[in-house]
C-alpha atoms as a printed R data frame, in Angstrom:
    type eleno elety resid chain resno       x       y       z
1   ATOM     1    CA   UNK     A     1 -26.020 -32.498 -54.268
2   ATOM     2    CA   UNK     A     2 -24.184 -33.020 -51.148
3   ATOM     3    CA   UNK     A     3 -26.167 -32.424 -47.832
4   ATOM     4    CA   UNK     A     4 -24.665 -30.359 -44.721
5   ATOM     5    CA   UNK     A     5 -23.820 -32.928 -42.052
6   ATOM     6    CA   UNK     A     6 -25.698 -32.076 -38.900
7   ATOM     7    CA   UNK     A     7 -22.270 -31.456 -37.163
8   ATOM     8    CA   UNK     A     8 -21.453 -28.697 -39.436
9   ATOM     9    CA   UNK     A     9 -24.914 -27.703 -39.130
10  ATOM    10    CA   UNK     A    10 -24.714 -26.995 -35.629
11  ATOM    11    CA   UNK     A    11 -21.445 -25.546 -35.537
12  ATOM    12    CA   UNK     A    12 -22.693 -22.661 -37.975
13  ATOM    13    CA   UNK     A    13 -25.342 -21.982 -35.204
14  ATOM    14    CA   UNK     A    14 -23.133 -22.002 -32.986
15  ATOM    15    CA   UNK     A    15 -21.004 -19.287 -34.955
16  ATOM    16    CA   UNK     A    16 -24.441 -17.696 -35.752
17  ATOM    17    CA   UNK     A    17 -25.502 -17.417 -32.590
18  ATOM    18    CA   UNK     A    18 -22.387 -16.306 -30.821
19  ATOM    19    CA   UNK     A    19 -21.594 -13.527 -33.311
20  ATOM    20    CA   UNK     A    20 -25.888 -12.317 -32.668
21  ATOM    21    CA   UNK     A    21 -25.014 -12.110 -28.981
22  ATOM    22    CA   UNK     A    22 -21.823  -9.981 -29.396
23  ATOM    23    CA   UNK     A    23 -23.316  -7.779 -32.056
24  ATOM    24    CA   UNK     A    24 -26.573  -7.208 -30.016
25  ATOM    25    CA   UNK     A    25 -23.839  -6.316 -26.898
26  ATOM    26    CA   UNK     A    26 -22.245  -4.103 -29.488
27  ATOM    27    CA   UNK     A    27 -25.369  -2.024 -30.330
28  ATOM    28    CA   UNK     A    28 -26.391  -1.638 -26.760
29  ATOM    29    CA   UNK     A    29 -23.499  -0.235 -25.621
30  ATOM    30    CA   UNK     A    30 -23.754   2.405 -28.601
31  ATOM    31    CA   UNK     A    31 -27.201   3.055 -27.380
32  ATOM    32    CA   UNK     A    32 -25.625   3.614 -24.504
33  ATOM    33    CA   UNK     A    33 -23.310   5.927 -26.111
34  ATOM    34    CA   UNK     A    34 -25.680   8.098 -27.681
35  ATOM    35    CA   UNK     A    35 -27.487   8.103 -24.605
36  ATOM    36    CA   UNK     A    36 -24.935   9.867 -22.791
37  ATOM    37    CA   UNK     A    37 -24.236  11.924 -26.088
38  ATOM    38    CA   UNK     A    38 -27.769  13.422 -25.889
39  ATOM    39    CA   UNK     A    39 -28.617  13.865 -22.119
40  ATOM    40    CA   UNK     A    40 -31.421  11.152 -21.858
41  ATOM    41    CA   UNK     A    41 -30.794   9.592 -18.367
42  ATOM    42    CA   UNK     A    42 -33.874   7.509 -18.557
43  ATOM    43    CA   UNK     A    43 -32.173   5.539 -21.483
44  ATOM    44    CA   UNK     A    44 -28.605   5.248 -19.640
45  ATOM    45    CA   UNK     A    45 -30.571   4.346 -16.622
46  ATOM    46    CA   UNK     A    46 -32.246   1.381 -17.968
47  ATOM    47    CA   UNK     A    47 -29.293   0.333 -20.108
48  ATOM    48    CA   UNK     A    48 -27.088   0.635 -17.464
49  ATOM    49    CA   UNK     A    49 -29.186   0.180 -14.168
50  ATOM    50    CA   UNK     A    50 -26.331   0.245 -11.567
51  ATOM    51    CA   UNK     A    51 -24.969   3.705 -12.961
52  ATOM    52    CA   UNK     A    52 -28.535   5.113 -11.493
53  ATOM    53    CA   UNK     A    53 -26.606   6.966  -8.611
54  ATOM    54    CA   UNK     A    54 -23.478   8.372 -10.114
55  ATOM    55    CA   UNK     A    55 -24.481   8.233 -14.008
56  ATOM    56    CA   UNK     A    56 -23.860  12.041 -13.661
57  ATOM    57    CA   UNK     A    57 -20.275  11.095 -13.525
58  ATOM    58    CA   UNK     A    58 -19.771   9.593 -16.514
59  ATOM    59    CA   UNK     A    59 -18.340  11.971 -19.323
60  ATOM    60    CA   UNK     A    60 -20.045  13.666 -22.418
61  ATOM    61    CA   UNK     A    61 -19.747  10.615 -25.138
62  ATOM    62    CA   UNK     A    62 -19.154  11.498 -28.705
63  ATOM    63    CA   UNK     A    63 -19.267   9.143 -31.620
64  ATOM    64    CA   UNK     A    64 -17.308   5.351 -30.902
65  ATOM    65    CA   UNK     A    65 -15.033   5.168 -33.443
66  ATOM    66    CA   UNK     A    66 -13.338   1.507 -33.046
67  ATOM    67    CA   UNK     A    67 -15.326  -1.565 -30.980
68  ATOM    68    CA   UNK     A    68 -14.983  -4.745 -30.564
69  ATOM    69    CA   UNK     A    69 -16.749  -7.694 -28.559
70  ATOM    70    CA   UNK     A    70 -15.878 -11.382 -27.197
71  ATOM    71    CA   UNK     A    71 -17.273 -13.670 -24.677
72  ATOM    72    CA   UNK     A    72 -16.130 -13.382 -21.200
73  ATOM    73    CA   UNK     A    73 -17.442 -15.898 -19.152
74  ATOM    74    CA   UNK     A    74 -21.036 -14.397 -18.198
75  ATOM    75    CA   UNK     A    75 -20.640 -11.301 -19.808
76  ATOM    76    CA   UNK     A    76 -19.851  -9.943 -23.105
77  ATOM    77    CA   UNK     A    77 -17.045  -7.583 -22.870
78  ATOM    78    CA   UNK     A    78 -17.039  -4.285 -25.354
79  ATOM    79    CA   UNK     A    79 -14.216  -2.582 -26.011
80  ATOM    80    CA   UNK     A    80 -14.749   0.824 -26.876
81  ATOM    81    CA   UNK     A    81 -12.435   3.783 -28.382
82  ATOM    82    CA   UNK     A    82 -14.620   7.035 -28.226
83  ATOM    83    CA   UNK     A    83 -13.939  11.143 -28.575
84  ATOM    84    CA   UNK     A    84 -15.396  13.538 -25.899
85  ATOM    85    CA   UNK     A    85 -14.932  16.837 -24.666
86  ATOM    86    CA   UNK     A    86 -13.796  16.907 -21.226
87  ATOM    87    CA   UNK     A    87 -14.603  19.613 -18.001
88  ATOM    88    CA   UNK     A    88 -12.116  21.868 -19.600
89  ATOM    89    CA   UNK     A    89 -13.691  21.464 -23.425
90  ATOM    90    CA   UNK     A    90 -10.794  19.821 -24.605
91  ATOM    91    CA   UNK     A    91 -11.357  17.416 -26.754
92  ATOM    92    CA   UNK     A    92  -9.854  14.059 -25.801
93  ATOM    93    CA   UNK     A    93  -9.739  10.062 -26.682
94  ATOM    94    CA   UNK     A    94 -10.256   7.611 -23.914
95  ATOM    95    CA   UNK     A    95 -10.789   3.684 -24.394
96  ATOM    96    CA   UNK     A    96 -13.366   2.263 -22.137
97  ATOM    97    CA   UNK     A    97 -14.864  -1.219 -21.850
98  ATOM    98    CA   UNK     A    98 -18.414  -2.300 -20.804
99  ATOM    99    CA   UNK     A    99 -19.237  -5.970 -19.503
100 ATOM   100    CA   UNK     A   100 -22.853  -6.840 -21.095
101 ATOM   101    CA   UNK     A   101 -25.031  -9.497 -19.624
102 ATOM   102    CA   UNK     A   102 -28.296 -11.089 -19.830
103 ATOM   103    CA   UNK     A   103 -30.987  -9.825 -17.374
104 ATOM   104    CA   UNK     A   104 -34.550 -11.206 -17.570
105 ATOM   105    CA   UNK     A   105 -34.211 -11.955 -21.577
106 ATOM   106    CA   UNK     A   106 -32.691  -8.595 -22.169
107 ATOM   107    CA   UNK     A   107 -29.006  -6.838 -22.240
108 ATOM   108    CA   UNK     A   108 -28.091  -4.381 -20.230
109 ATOM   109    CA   UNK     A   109 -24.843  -2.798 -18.814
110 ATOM   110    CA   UNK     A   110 -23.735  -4.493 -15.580
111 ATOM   111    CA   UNK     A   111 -20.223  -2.365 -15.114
112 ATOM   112    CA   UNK     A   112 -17.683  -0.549 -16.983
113 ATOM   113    CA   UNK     A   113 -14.385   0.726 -17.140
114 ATOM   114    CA   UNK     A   114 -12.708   3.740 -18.319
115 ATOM   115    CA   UNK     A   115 -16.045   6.091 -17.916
116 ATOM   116    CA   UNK     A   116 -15.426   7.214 -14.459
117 ATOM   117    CA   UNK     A   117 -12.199   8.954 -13.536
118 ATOM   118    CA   UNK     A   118 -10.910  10.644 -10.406
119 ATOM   119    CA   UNK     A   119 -10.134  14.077  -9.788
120 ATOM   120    CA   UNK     A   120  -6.556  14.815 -10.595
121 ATOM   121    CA   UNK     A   121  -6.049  16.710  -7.832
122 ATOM   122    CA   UNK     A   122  -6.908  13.890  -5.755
123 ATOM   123    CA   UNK     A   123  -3.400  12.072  -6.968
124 ATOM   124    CA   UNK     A   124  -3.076   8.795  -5.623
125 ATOM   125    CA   UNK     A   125  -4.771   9.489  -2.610
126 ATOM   126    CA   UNK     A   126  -7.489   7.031  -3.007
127 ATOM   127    CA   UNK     A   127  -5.345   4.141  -3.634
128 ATOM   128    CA   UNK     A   128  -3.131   5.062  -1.232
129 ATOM   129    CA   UNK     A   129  -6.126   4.878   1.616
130 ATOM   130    CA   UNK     A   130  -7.397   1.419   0.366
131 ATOM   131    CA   UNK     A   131 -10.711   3.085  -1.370
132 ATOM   132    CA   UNK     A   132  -9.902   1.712  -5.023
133 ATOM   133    CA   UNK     A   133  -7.262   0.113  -6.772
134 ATOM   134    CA   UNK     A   134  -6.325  -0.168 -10.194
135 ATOM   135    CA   UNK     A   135  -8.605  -3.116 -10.759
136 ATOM   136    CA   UNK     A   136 -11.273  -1.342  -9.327
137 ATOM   137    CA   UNK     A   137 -14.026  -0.877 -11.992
138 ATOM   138    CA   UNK     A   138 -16.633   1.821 -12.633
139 ATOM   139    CA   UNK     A   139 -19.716   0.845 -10.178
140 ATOM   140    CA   UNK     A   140 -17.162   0.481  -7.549
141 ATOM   141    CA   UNK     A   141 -15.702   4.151  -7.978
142 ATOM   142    CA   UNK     A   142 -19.412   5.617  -8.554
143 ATOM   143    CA   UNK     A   143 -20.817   4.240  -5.537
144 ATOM   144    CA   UNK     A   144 -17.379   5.531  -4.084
145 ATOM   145    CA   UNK     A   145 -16.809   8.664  -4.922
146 ATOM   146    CA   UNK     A   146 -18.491  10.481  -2.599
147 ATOM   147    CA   UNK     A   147 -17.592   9.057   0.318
148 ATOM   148    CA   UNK     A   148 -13.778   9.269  -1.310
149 ATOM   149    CA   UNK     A   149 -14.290  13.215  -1.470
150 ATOM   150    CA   UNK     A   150 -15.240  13.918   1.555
151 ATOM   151    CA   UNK     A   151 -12.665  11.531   3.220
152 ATOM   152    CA   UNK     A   152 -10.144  13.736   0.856
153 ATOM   153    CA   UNK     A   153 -12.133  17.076   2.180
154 ATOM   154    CA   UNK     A   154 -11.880  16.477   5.858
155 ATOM   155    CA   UNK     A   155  -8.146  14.856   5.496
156 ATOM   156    CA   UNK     A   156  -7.297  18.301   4.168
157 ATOM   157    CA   UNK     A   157  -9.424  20.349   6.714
158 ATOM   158    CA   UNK     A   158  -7.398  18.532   9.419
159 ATOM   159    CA   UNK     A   159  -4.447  19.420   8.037
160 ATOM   160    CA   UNK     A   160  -5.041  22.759   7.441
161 ATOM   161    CA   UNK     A   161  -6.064  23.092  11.681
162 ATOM   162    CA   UNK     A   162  -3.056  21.504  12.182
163 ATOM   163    CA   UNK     A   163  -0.595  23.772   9.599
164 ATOM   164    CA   UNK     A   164  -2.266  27.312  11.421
165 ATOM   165    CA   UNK     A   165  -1.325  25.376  14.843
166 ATOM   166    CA   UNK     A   166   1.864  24.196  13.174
167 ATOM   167    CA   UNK     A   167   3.299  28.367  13.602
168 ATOM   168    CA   UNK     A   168   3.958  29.051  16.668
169 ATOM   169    CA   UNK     A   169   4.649  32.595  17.925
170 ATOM   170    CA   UNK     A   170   7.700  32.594  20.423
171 ATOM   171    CA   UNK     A   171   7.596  36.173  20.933
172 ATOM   172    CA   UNK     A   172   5.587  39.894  19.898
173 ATOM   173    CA   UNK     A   173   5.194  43.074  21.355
174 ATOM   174    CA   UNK     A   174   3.312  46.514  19.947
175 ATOM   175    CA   UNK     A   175   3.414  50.134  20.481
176 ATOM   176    CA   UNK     A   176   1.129  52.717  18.916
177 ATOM   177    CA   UNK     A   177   3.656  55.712  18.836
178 ATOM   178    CA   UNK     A   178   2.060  58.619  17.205
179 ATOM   179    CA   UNK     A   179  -1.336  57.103  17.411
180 ATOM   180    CA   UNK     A   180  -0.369  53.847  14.574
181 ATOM   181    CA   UNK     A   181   0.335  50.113  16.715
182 ATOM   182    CA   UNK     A   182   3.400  48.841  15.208
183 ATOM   183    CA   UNK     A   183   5.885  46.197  16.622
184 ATOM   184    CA   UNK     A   184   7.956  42.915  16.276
185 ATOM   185    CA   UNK     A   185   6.786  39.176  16.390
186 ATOM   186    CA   UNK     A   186   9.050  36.086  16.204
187 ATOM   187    CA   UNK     A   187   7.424  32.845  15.113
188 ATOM   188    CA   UNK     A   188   8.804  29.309  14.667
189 ATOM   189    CA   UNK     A   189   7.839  26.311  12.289
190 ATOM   190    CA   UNK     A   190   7.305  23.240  14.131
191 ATOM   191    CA   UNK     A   191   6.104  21.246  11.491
192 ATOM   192    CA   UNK     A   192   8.061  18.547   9.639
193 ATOM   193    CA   UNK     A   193   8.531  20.708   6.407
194 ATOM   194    CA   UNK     A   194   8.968  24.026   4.863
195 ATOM   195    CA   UNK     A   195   5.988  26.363   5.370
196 ATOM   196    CA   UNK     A   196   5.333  28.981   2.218
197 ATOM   197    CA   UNK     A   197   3.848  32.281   2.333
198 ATOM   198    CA   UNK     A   198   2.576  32.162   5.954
199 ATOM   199    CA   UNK     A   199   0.129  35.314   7.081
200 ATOM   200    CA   UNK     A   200  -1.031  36.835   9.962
201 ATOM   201    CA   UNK     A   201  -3.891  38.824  11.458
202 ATOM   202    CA   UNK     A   202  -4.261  41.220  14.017
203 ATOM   203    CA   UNK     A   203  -7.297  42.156  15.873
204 ATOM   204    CA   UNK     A   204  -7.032  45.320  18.201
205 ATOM   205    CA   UNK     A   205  -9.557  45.471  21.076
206 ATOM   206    CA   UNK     A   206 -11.261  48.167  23.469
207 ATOM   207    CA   UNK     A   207 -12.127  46.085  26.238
208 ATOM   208    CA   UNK     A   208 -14.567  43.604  24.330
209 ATOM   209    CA   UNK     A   209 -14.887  46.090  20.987
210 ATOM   210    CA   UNK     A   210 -12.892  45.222  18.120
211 ATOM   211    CA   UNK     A   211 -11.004  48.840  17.148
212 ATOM   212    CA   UNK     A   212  -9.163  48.027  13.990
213 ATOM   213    CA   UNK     A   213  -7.700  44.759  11.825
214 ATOM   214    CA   UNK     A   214  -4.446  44.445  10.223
215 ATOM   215    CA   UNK     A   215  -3.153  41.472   8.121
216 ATOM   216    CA   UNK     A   216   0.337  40.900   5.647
217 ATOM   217    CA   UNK     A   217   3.123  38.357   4.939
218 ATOM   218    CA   UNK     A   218   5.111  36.885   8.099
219 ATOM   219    CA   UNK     A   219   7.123  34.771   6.228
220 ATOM   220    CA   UNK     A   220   7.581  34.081   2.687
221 ATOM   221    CA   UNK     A   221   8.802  31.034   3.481
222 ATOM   222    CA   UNK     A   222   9.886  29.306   6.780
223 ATOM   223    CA   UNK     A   223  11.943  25.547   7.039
224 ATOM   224    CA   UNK     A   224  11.215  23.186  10.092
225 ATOM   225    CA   UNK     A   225  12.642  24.022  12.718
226 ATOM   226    CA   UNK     A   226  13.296  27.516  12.116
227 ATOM   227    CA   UNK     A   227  12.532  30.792  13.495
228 ATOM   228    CA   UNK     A   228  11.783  34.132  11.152
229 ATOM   229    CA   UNK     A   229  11.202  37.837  12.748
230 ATOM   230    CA   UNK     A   230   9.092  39.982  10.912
231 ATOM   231    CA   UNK     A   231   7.957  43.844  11.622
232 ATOM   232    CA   UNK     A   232   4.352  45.631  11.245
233 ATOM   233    CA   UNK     A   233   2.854  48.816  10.849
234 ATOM   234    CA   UNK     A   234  -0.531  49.062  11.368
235 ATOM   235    CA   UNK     A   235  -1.829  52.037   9.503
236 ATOM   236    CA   UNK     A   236  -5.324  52.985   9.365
237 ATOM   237    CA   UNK     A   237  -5.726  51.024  13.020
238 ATOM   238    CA   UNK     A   238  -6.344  54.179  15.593
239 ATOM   239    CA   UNK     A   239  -3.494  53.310  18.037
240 ATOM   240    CA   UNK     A   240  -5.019  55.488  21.003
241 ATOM   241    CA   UNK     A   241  -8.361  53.648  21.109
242 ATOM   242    CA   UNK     A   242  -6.480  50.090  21.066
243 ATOM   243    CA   UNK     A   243  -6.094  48.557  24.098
244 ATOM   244    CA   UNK     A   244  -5.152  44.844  23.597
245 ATOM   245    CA   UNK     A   245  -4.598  42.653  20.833
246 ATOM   246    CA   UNK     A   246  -4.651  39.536  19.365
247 ATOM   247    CA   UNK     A   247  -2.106  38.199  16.743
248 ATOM   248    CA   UNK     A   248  -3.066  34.410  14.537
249 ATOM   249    CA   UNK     A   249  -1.537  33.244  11.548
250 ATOM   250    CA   UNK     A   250  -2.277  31.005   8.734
251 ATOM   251    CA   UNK     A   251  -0.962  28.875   5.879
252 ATOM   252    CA   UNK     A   252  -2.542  28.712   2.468
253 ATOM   253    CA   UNK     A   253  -5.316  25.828   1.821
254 ATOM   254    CA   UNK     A   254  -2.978  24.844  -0.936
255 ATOM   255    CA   UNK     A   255  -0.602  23.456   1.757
256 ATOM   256    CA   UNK     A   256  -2.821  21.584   2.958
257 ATOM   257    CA   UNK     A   257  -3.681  19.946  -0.456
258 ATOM   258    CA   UNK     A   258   0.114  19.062  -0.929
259 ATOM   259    CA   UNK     A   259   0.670  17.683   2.789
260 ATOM   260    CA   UNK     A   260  -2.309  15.339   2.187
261 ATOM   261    CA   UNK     A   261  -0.918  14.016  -1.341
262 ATOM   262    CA   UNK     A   262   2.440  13.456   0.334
263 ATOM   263    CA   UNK     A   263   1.860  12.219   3.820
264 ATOM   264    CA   UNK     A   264   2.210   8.458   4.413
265 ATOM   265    CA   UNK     A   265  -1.085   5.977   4.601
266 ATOM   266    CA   UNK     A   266  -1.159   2.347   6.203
267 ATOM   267    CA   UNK     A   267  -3.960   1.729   3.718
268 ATOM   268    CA   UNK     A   268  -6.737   0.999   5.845
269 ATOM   269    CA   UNK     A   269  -7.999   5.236   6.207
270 ATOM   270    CA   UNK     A   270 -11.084   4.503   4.189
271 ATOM   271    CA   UNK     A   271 -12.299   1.515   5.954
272 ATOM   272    CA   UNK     A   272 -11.711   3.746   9.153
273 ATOM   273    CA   UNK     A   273 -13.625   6.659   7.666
274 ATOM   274    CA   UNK     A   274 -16.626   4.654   6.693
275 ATOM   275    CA   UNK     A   275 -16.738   3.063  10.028
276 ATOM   276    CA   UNK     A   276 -16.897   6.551  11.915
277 ATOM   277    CA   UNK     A   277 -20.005   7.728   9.503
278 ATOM   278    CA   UNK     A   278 -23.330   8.181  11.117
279 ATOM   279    CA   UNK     A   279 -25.758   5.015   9.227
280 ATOM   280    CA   UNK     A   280 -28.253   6.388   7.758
281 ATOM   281    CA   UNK     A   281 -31.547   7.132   9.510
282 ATOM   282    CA   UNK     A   282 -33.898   4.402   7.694
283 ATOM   283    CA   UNK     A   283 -37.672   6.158   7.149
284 ATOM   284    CA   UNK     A   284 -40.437   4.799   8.757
């Protein structure tokens, strides 16, 4: 009988021992998956201990269908093809990966890709303001993604301040004939594009008493630059009480959504965001 050479011998624990390590990195990450399948976020959190802020992000897992593992460098990387239901309840498949390492003698989750995703409705906004970039990997966009909101939030709350601003009125006047104010008001874009479905308000006064609102459509749509004319009848408003008044005007939040997706970013918005938050007040 011929005898293994001790060579050979070594190389099948090699082999042995590399395909344990990937199979054990395997069957954590589909503890992982059933983790997230059933709720348990004391499981996920100590599979996956850097998730522990933002593991509420991560989607509803169903069963993995196809994975696969190698060895890359430090890590074991697990490749992951998986079915879940998404916000909406559609049903969808997404690929993800998870990098597995060694901690203390046991294996747990150090990042991921593919679990975390954006809001669509955020576009490209946060690449275009330096937050992430395609590279970027899951524990970068959890520990991200709020700040990345509100940076989003108050970009759009600026913008909506400055599309209200952006109307200006060049000329009105009122009458209340037969007791109902009516008149004419000219207004003129001054913003850089075309301005849809832009509204105004009207507050009559007596002295410091507010005697009757009115509200409608100035312009259905108005281009940069231009001026529209529009006409209003205030019915229901009792023209003999009103003294003064008070004409504003606004654009829809929704154009303030779209001016933020389209406007032009040097890149560095999020570093300049960050820098202008208050630090947190440390407890004593």
């Amino acid at each position: 009988m011929r005898l293994l050479s001790p060579l050979f011998i070594a190389f099948l624990l090699l082999v042995s021992s590399c395909t344990s390590k990937t199979d054990k990195a395997q069957e954590i990450v589909r503890d992982f998956s059933k983790a997230l399948s059933n709720g348990d976020s004391i499981a996920i959190k100590r599979i996956y201990p850097s998730s522990a802020s933002f593991f509420n992000l991560f989607p509803t897992m169903g069963d993995i269908d196809e994975i696969s593992a190698k060895e890359d460098g430090d890590y074991i990387l697990v490749d992951c093809k998986s079915g879940h239901y998404d916000e909406h309840s559609h049903f969808v498949q997404s690929k993800f990966s998870c990098w597995v390492k060694d901690e203390d003698g046991k294996l747990i989750i150090s990042d991921s890709k593919g679990l975390i995703t954006l809001p669509e409705e955020f576009g490209t906004y946060p690449y275009e303001i330096g937050a992430v970039t395609k590279y970027s990997k899951d524990v970068e966009l959890g520990n991200k993604y709020e700040d990345i909101q509100r940076c989003f939030y108050t970009e759009c709350l600026r913008n909506v301040m400055a599309l209200n601003l952006g109307i200006e009125r060049v000329s009105w006047s009122w009458e209340a004939d037969y007791g109902t104010p009516n008149g004419d008001c000219t207004i003129k874009n001054t913003l850089p594009f075309t301005v849809k479905n832009v509204k105004y308000k009207i507050t009559y006064y007596r002295g410091d008493e507010i005697v009757g609102e009115d509200d409608g459509t100035a312009a259905s749509s108005i281009d940069p630059g231009s001026m529209k004319s529009f006409r209003f009848y205030s019915s229901g408003v009792n023209g003999y009480r009103a003294r003064t008044a008070r004409i504003s005007f606004e654009v829809p939040e929704s154009q303030a959504i779209e001016w933020t997706l389209r406007k032009s970013y040097t890149g560095n918005e999020f570093k300049e965001y960050l820098d202008t938050k208050e630090p947190k007040s440390s407890s004593i």
